[in-house]
C-alpha positions as CSV (number, residue, x, y, z in Angstrom):
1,X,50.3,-0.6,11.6
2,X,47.3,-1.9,9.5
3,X,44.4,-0.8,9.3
4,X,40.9,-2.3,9.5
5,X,39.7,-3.0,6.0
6,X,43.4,-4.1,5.6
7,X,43.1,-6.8,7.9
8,X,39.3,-7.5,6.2
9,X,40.8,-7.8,3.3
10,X,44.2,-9.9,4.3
11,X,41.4,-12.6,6.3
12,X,39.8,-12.7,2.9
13,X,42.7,-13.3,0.5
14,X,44.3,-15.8,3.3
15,X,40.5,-17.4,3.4
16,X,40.7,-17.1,7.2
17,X,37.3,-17.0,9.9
18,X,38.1,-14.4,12.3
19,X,37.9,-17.9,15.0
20,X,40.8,-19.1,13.0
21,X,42.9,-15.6,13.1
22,X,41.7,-15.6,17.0
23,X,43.5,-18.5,17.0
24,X,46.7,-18.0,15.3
25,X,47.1,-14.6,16.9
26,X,45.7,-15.2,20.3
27,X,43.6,-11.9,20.3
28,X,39.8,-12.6,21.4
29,X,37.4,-13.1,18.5
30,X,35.0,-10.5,19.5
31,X,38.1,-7.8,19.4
32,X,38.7,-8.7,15.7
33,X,35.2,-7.6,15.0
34,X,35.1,-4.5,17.0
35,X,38.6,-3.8,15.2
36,X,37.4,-4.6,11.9
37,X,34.3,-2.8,12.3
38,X,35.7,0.2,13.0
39,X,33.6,0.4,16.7
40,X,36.9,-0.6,18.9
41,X,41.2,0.5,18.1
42,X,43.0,-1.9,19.8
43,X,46.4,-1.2,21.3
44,X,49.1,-1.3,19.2
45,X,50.9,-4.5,20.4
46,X,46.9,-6.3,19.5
47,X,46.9,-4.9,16.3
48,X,50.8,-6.0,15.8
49,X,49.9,-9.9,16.8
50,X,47.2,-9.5,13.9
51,X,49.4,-8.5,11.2
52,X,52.0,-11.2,12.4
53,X,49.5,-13.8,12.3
54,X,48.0,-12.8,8.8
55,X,52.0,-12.0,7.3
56,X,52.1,-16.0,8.9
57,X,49.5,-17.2,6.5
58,X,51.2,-15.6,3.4
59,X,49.7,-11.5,2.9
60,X,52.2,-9.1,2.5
61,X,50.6,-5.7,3.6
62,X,51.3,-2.9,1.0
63,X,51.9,0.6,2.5
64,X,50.8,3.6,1.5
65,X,52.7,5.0,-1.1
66,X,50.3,7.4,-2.9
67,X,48.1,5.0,-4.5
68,X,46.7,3.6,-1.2
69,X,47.5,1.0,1.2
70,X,46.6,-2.6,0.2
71,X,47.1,-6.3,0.8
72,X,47.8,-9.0,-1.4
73,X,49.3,-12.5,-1.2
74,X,53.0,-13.7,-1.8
75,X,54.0,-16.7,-3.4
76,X,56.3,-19.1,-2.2
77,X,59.2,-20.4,-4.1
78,X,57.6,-23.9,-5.0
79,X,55.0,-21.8,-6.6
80,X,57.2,-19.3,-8.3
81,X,59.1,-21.7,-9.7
82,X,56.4,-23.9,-11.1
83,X,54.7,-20.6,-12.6
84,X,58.6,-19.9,-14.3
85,X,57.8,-23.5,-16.2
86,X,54.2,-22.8,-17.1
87,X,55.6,-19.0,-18.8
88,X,57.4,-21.2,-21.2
89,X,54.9,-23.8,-22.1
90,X,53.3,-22.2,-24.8
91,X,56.0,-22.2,-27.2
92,X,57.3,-18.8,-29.6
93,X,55.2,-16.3,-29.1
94,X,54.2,-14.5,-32.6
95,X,51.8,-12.4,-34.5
96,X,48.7,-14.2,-35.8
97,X,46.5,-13.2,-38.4
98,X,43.2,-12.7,-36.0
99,X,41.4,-9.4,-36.3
């Protein structure tokens, strides 16, 4: 279940308006806000149609594993293979003389 600066945070990194998450998740825009907020908890099934929608736009919700629970965004295989090409465009890597 995630919680709500997690879902701040995933509608950030996703670049997503609480009326577009509304949308894609079919949840009321006002009961984002209250949820986000902190001044309304939703019912679990709510808060589950959120993090489906948000996982749908491409945040992977980290969970709590001592250092904190946290979002960030994946990458898709299109991008992870063009970011494998740009690794090896710089040639041999090697000491320089630079202070």
């Amino acid at each position: 279940m995630i919680t709500p600066a997690q879902c701040r945070a995933a509608r950030a990194l996703a670049e997503l308006t609480r009326g577009a998450l509304s949308r894609m998740a079919g949840i009321d825009e006002d009961a984002i806000e209250r949820f986000e907020r902190k001044i309304d908890e939703p019912d679990g099934q709510t808060v589950a149609r959120l993090q489906n929608a948000l996982e749908e736009a491409g945040v992977v919700f980290i969970a709590e594993n001592g250092g904190g629970a946290g979002v960030r965004l994946k990458f898709n295989s299109s991008v992870t293979r063009r970011l494998g090409i740009l690794e090896g465009e710089g040639g041999i890597v090697r000491n320089d003389d630079v202070p």
